[in-house]
C-alpha positions as CSV (number, residue, x, y, z in Angstrom):
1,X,31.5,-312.8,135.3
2,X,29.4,-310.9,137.6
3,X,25.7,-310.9,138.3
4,X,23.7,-307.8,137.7
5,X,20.3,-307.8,139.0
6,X,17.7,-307.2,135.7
7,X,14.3,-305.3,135.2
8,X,12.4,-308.4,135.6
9,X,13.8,-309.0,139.3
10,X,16.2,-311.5,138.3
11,X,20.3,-311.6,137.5
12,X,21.7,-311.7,134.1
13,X,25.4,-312.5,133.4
14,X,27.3,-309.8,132.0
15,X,29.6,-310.8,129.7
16,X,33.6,-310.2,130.7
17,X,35.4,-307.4,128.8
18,X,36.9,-307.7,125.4
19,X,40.2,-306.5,126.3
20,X,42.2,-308.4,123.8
21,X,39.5,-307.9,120.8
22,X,41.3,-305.3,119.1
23,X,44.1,-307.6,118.6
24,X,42.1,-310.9,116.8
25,X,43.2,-311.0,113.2
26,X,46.2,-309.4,114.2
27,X,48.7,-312.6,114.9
28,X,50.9,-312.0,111.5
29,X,51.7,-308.5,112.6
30,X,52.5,-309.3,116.6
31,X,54.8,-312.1,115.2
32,X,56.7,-309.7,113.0
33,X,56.9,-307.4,115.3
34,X,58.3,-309.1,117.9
35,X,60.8,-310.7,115.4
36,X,61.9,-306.5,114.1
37,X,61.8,-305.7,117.5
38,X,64.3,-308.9,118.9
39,X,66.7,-307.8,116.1
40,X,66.2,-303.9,116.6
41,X,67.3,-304.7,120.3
42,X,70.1,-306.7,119.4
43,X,71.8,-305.0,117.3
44,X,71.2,-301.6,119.6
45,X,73.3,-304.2,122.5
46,X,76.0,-305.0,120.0
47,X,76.8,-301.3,119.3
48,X,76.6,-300.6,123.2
49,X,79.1,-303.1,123.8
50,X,81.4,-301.9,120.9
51,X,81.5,-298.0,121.7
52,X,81.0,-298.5,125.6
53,X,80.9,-294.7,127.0
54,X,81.8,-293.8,130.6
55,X,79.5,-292.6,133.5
56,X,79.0,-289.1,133.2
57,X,80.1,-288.2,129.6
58,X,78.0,-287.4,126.6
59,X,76.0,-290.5,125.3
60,X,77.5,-290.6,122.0
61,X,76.6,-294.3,121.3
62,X,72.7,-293.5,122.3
63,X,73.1,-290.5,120.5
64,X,74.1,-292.2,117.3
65,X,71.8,-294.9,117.5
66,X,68.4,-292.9,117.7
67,X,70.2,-290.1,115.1
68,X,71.1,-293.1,112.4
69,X,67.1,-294.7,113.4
70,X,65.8,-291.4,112.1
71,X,67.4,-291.6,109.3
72,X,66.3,-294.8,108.4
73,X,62.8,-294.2,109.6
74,X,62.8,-291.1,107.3
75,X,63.8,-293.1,104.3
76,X,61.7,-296.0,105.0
77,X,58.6,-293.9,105.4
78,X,58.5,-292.6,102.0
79,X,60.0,-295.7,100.6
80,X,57.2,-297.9,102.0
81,X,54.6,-295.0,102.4
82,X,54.8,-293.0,99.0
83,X,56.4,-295.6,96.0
84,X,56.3,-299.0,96.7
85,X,53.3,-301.6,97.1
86,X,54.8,-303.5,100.0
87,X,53.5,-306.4,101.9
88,X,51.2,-304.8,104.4
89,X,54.1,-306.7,107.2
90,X,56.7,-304.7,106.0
91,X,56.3,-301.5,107.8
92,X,55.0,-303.2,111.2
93,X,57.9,-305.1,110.8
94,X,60.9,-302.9,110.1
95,X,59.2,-299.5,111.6
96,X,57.4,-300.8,114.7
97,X,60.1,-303.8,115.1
98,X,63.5,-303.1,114.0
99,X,63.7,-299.4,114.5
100,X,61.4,-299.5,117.5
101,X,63.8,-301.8,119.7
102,X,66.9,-300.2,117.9
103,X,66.0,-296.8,118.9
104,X,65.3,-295.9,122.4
105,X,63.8,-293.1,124.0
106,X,64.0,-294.8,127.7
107,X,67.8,-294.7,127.1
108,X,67.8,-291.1,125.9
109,X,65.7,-289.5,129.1
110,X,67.5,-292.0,131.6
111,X,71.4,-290.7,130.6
112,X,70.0,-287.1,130.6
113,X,69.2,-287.9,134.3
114,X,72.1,-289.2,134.9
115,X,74.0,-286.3,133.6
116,X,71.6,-283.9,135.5
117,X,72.6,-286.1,138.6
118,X,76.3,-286.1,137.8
119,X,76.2,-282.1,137.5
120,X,76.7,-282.1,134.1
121,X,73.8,-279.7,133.3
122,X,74.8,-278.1,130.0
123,X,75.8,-282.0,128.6
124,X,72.6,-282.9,129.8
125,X,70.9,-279.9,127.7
126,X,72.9,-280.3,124.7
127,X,72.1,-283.6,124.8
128,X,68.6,-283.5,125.4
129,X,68.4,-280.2,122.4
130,X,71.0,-282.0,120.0
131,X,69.3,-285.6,120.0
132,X,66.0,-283.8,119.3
133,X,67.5,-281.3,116.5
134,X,69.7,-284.5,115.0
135,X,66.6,-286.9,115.2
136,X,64.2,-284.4,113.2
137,X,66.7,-283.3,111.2
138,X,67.6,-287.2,110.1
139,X,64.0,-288.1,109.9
140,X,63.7,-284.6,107.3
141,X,67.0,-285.9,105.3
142,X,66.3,-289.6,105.0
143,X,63.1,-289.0,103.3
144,X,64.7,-285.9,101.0
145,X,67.1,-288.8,99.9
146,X,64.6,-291.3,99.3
147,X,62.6,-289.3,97.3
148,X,65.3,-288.2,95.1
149,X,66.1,-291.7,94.9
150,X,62.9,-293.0,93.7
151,X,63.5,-294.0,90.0
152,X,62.0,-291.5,87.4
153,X,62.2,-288.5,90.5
154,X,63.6,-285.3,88.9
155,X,67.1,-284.9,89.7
């Protein structure tokens, strides 16, 4: 705490800053995030380690994951979103958690750089373009499927 001098000639304490307030109440939700995200990240590792690629060639297995993490985003979004009543967890948890740490945008921009360092220039475009075009595109379809899906949607 710091002293700041008042009107009356004196020193008041100012209080510290509230820089965790936003998060009080919010326990439940960092828990089950953290949970989503641990298995999100762990099952990203496991399909690294079981389509390895090698330096310098298109990032297929990133590639996949983020594409396939749209896709589920996509349909989770509407499912959650639009026609269920889900626990209010559910959505920090498998959004935030499980598709946050199983998708990965730091992976995506660092193998374009390495492709851009590798002289690779038009994989490194295509990848940059197609993992942007794939992602939207299987963000767009998963929620087209979930709607028509949803019991009683017109078929």
């Amino acid at each position: 705490m710091s002293d700041a001098p008042s009107a009356g000639g004196g020193h008041e304490a100012t209080p510290p800053p509230r820089l965790l307030e936003p998060l009080a109440g919010q326990g439940a939700a960092l828990a089950v995030v953290a949970a989503g995200g641990a298995l999100g990240a762990a099952a990203r590792y496991g399909i690294g380690v079981a389509l390895p690629q090698g330096p310098g060639s298109f990032p297929l297995t990133t590639f996949l994951i983020n594409v396939v993490g749209c896709l589920v985003l996509g349909g989770l979004v509407a499912v959650v979103g639009e026609w269920t009543r889900a626990h209010p967890l559910v959505r920090p948890f498998v959004v935030t958690g499980v598709l946050g740490g199983f998708t990965t945008f730091s992976a995506y921009t660092a193998e374009a750089q390495e492709l851009l360092r590798a002289g690779r220039v038009a994989t490194a475009g295509a990848y940059l373009a197609g993992t942007l075009l794939a992602a939207v595109t299987a963000t767009w379809l998963g929620i087209r499927l979930a709607r028509a899906a949803r019991p009683g949607a017109r078929r």
